[in-house]
Each structure stands twice: as structure tokens, then as C-alpha cells.
N, C-alpha and C positions, 0 to 999 in steps of 0.2 A: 534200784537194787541196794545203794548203799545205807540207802534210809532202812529199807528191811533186816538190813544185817544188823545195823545198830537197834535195832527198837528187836531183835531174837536173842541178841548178846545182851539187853536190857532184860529180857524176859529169862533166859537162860541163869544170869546171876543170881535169881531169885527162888531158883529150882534146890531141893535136896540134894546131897551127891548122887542118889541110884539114878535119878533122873536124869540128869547132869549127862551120867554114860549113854542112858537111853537114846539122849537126846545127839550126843557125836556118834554114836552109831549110823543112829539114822540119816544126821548128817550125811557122813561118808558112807552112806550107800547111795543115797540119791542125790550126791552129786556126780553119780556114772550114770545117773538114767534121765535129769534135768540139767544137763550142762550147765544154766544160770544159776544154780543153788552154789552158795559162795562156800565150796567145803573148806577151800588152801586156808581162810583165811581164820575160819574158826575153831581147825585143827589148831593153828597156833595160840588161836585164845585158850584151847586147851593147855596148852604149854604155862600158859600164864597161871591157868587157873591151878596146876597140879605144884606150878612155885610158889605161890600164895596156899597151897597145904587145903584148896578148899577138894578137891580130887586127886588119886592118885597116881601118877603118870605113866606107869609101869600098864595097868587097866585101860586106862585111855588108848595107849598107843597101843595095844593087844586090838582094843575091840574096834579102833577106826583103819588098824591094817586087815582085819580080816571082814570091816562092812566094807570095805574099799574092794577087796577082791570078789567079796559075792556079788558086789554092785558091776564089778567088770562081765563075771560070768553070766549076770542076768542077761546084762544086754548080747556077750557070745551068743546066749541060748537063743535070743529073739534071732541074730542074726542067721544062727546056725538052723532055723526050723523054717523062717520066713523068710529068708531073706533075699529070696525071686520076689516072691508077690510087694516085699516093700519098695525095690527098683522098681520093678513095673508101674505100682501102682500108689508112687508116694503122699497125692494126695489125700491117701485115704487114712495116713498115718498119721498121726496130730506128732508124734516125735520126730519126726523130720523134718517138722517146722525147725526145729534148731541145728539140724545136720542139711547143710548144704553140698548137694550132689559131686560137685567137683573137691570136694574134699575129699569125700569117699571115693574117688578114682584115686587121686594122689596118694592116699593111703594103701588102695590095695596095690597099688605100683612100687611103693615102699616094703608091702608084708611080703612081692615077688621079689625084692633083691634082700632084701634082709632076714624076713622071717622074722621067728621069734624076738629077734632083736630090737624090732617095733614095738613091742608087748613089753617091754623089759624095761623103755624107755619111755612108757606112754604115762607116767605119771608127770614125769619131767618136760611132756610138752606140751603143752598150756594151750587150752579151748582144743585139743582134739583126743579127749582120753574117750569119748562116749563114739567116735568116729571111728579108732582104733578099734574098740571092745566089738563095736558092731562087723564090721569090716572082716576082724578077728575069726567071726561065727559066718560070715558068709563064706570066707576062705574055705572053712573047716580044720582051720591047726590045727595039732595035735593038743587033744586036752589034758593031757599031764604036763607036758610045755609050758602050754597056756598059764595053767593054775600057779605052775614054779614061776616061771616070767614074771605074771600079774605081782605075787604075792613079794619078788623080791625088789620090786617097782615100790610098791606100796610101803614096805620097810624103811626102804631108804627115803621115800619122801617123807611119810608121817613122819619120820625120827628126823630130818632136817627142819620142817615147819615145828613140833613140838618142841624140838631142842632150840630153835630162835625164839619161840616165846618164852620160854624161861629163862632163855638167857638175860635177853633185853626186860623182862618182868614188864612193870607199867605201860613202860611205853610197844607196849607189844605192837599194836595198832599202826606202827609204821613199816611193819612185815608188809600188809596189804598193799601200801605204796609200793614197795621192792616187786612184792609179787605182780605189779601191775606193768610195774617198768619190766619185771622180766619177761611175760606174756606178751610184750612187744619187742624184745629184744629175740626173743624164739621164732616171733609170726616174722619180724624181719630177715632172719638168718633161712628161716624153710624157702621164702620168697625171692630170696636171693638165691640159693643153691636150685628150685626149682628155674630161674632165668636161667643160671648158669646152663643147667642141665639140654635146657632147651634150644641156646643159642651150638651148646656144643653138640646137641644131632645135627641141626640145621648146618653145621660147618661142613660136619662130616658126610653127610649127603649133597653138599654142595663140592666137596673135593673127587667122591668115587664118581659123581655124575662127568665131569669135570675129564676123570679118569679114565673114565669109560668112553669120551666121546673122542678124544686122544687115539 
């Protein structure tokens, strides 16, 4: 994958500006529907590119917050129309090859105690934005929710990655490093809070049982 990013970021510098947009657009939308598509990391090459004056950054970050949220609602819609026959029948779905099942419990465990607030925060957690979006539509939130959540997700993250690549200019390209440390800093903190969670039912069904037999 990382070899693909460099040899599309090779290819990309070589594009006109109109292109340039064409080409983060589409980005950040089908990085909500192919989880492996690297969007974090060439949103911020955006950033670069709009401090190097070769595109404008105001347009970029317009059109990768709003592919970002049609990309979340697509997958809502799939979950929201299909999303019996995809449980049921996940073989049959070549996209679930990269949604692994016990995620999608964990999440909709998460969209029962919090709601929308999963939605709000699914840009910010790294390897489960397509897990959420789907999850999202199986639930059936409320789709004006949804769309506000999604879209104020998407602001704030677009505008943190675009604004680190302009900051750092050249060396942009060590955003990816961070982004990689933080995708493990996140999978560690969920992994953890889910132990937590779990030892603390197990306590507490071991004290009422406990209590009851008293």
C-alpha cells in the first residue's frame, strides 16, 4: 500500500489543478467505502500542495469534507436498505472482506450507549470509519443527525490533516508516520476500554451472583 501511495502522489503532482480536486475528491469518498484507500494521508498532501500555491486550500478542504460525508452516507444507505441480508449473508458481499464481524458488534454497542456521538467522532477513529457509516444505516439514526454528525467529523478532521501539511510544507510526509502511530494508539485505547468493560460485567455478575446466594 505504501508503494501505491507514493507512485498516486507521483502521479497526482503531475495533474493540472482541476484534476488535482477531481482527484481528492474522489479520494475522500472512497476512502468510506475501501477502508485500505490511504485518504488521512493525502488529504494532508493536500495541505502541502495548497502551501506550495499549486491548488487552493479553501476548495480542497470544501470538496474532501463534503466527498467525506457522501462517502459516509453511501455506505449508511447500503446499511440502511441491506443491512439484514449483509449479516446474514456476508459471504456474498466482497465489502466485508475488510469489515470484520466483531467490529460491527462493538460498534453497534457503542451507537446503543452513545448514538450520534459515534458518528461525530468516527473520523477520529482510525480503521473504523466504513464500520461506523455501515452500522450507522443498519441502526437507522436519524438522517439529519447523521449528515450534521458526519459533516462536523469531517471538518474538523480535514482541517487538522490539511492544516498539518501546510504547516510542516515538505516534510509533509511524516504526518503518515504520526497518523500510523496514532491508529495504534486509538486500536490500543478501544482494546483496552473494551477489556476494561468486560472484566467490569464479569465483576459485577460475579458480586449480585455472590449476593444472591447469601
Amino acid at each position: 500500500m505504501e508503494q501505491f501511495t507514493q507512485e498516486l502522489i507521483q502521479w497526482i503532482q503531475g495533474l493540472p489543478p482541476l484534476s488535482i480536486y477531481a482527484v481528492f475528491f474522489l479520494v475522500a469518498y472512497f476512502e468510506n467505502i475501501v477502508p485500505p484507500v490511504p485518504g488521512d494521508v493525502l488529504v494532508a498532501f493536500g495541505g502541502y500542495l495548497a502551501a506550495e500555491s499549486v491548488i487552493e486550500l479553501l476548495p480542497v478542504y470544501i470538496l474532501t469534507t463534503v466527498a467525506s460525508v457522501i462517502g459516509f452516507m453511501t455506505m449508511y444507505w447500503l446499511g440502511s436498505h441491506w443491512g439484514a441480508q449483509i449479516e446474514e449473508q456476508r459471504e456474498r458481499f466482497w465489502l466485508m472482506r475488510f469489515i470484520p464481524l466483531k467490529y460491527m458488534n462493538k460498534v453497534r454497542n457503542w451507537m446503543g450507549k452513545w448514538g450520534l456521538g459515534v458518528v461525530m467522532a468516527n473520523r477520529f477513529l482510525a480503521g473504523t470509519r466504513s464500520v461506523i457509516s455501515l452500522t450507522a444505516g443498519i441502526s437507522h439514526t436519524a438522517i439529519p443527525g447523521t449528515v450534521l454528525s458526519s459533516t462536523v467529523s469531517s471538518l474538523l478532521w480535514n482541517g487538522i490533516l490539511l492544516g498539518a501539511g501546510w504547516i510542516v510544507h515538505e516534510n509533509w510526509q511524516i504526518i503518515g508516520d504520526y497518523l500510523s502511530i496514532y491508529g495504534r494508539v486509538i486500536l490500543a485505547i478501544v482494546v483496552a476500554f473494551i477489556i476494561i468493560k468486560v472484566l467490569m460485567a464479569r465483576y459485577r455478575n460475579k458480586y449480585q451472583g455472590k449476593g444472591e446466594e447469601s
